[in-house]
C-alpha positions in Angstrom: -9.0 15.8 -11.4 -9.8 13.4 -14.0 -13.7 11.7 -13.8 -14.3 8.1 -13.7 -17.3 6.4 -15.6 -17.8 2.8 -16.3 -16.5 1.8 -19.9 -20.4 0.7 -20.9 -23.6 1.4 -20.0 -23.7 -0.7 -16.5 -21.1 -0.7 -13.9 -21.0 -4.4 -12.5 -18.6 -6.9 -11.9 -15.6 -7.6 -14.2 -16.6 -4.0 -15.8 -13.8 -1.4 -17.1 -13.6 1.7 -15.1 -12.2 4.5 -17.1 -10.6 7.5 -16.3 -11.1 10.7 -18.6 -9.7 14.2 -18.5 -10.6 16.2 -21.6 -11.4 13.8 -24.5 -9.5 11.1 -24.2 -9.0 8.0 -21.7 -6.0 8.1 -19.0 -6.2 4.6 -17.2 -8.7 1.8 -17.5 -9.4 -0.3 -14.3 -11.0 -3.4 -13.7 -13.8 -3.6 -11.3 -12.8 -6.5 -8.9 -15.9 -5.8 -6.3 -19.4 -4.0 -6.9 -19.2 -0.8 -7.0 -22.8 -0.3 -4.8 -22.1 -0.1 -1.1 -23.5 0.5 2.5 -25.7 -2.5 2.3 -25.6 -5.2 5.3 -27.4 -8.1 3.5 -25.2 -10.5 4.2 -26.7 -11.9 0.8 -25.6 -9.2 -1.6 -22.5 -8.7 -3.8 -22.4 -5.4 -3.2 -19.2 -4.9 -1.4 -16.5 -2.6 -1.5 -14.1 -2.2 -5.0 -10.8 -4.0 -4.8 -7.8 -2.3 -6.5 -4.8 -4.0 -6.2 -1.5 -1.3 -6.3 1.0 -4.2 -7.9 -1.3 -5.0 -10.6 -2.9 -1.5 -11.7 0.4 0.7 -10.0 0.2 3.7 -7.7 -0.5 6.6 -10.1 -3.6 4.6 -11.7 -4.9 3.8 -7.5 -3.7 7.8 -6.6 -6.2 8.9 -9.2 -9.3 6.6 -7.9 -8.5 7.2 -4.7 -8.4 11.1 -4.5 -11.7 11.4 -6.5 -13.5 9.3 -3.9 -12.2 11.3 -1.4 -12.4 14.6 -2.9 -16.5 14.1 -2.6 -16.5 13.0 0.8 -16.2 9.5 0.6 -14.1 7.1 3.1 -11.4 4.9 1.7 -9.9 1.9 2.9 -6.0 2.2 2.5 -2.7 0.1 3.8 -0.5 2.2 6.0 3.1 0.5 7.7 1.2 -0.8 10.5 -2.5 -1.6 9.7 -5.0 -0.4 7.4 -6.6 2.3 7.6 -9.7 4.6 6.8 -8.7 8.0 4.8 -10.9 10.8 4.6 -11.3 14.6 4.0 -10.8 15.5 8.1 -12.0 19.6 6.7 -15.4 17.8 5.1 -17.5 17.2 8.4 -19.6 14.7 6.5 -16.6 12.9 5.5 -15.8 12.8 8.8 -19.1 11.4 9.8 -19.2 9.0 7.7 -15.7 7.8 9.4 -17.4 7.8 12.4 -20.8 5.6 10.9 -18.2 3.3 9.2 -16.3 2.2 12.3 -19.2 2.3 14.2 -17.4 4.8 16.7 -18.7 7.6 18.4 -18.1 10.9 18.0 -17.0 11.1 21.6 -13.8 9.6 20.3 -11.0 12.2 18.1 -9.6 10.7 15.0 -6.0 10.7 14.1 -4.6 12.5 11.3 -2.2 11.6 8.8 0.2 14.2 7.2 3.2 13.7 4.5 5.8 16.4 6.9 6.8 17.9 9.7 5.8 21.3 8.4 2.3 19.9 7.6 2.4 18.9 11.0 3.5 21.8 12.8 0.2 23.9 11.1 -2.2 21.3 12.5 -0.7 22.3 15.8 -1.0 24.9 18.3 2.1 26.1 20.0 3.5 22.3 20.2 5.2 21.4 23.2 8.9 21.0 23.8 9.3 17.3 23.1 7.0 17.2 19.7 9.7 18.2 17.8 12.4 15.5 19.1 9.8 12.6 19.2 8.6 13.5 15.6 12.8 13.9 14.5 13.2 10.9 16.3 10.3 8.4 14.9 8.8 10.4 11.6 8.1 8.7 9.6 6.8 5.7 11.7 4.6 4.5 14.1 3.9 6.9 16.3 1.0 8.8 17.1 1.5 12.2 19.0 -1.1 13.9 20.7 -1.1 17.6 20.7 -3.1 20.7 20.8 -4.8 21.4 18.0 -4.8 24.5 15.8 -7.4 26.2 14.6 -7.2 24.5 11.2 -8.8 21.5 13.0 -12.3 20.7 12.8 -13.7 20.1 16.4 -16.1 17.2 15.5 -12.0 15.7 14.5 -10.8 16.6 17.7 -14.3 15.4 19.2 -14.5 18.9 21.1 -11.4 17.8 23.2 -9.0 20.3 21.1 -6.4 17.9 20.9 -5.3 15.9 17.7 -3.3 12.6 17.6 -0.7 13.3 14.4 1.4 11.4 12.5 3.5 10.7 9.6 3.6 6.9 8.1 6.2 5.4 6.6 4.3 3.8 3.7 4.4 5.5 0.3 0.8 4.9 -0.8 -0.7 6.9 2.8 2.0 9.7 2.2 1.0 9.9 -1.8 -2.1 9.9 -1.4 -2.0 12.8 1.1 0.4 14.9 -1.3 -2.4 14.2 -4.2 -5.0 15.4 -1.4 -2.5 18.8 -0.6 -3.8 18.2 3.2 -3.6 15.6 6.2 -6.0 12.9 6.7 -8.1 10.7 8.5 -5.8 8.0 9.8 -8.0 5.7 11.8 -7.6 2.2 11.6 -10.1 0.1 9.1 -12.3 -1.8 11.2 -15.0 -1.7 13.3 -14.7 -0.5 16.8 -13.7 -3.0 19.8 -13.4 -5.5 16.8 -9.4 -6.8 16.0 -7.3 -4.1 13.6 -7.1 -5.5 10.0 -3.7 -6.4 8.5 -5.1 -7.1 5.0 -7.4 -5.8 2.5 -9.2 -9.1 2.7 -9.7 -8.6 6.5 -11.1 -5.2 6.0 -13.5 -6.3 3.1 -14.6 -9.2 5.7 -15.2 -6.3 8.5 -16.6 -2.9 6.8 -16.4 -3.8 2.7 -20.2 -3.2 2.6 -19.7 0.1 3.8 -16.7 1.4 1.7 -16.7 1.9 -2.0 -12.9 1.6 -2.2 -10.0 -0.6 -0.9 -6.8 -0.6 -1.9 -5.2 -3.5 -1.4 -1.4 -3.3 -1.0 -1.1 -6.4 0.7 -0.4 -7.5 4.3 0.8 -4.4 6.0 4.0 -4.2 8.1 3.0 -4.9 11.8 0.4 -6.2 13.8 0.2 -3.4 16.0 -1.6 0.2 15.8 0.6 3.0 16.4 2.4 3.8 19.9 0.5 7.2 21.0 2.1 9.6 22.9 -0.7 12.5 24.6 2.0 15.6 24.9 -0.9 17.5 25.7 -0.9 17.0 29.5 2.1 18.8 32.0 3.4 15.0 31.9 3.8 13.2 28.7 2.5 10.0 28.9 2.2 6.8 26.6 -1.5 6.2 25.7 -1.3 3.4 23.8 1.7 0.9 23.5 2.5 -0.1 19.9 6.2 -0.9 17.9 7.7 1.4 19.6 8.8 0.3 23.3 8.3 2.1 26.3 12.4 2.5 27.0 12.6 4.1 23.5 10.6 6.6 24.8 11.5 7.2 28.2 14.3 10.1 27.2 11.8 11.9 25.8 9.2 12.0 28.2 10.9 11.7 31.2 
């Protein structure tokens, strides 16, 4: 993985960010926001960095993204429905830090992204007859399917329920990102808890920017909705959440 450091001996505003493997430079980026966060003054400038994927492209925002990651850290990124926050969901302080950033408790599971069915199927124990279908039937999309979780699963993700809400977007940043990653993640939406989803990387930056060091703003997402979730964990199937996907869509599969 290639290390970033700032082009000059202070990172600030309107700074270069470079990328270096080696000797030599890969990809410079522009600082569009302060690179200092988890401040609340509602004074200070330190907010969140801004990369925009049509102006610097997807490899350059791959790269930047990953790193942050890959130590822990919680990024802001668009998804086909709304943005969301992605994190290492096997590094239990990234996954704190989800939790701190939403302001959530850890009562609540988080949702996991994945780029597959087969990715999937290992975060999964035994899964239940209609997994497969729904998943053939919506993948990628929005839908959310609750299931058991494997063993692969921390249990502060699953908030010590042992069930995980899965599933596969239909945006290629998310599903990029999680190939450059080589594992599922955090796929909660990027805003504060009991507070409206965000649909932009401006609304994010309004909500939790002081507490991210990275969004990456691929413009307005898709839909105004969060995911339909479907619990498959329970003798009954049942619908937890109602999203793009209507309830008659759904009926053949859960009966």
């Amino acid at each position: 993985m290639p290390a970033f450091r700032p082009a000059g001996a202070e990172l600030k505003l309107g700074a270069t960010l470079t990328a270096w493997e080696g000797t030599g430079p890969l990809v410079r980026l522009t600082v569009v926001r302060g690179l200092c966060y988890g401040q609340r003054d509602a004074g200070s400038l330190c907010m969140a960095e801004i990369l925009k994927v049509k102006d610097l492209g997807l490899e350059a925002i791959l790269r930047r993204a990953a790193l942050l990651i890959s130590t822990g850290k919680v990024v802001a990124i668009p998804t086909d429905t709304v943005y969301g926050l992605g994190a290492d969901p096997f590094n239990l302080a990234a996954v704190t830090e989800v939790f701190r950033v939403k302001g959530r408790t850890p009562a609540r599971p988080l949702p996991l992204l994945v780029n597959s069915l087969d990715q999937a199927s290992e975060l999964t124990l035994n899964p239940p007859a209609p997994f497969f279908s729904l998943a053939k039937k919506y993948w990628p999309g929005p839908l959310t399917i609750v299931v058991p979780a494997s063993r692969l699963v921390p249990l502060k993700v699953t908030a010590n329920t042992g069930k995980v809400g899965l599933r596969w977007p239909r945006a290629p940043l998310a599903v990029a990102l999680i190939g450059a990653m080589g594992h599922a993640l955090t796929g909660t939406s990027a805003n504060l808890t009991d507070h409206p989803v965000c649909r932009s990387a401006e609304e994010v930056e309004s909500q939790i920017g002081r507490l991210l060091p990275l969004i990456v703003d691929g413009g307005p997402t898709g839909d105004d909705l969060a995911s339909t979730v479907v619990d498959l964990t329970e003798p009954s199937p049942r619908v937890l959440r109602y999203g793009p996907i209507a309830e008659d869509e759904l009926k053949e599969f859960l009966g």
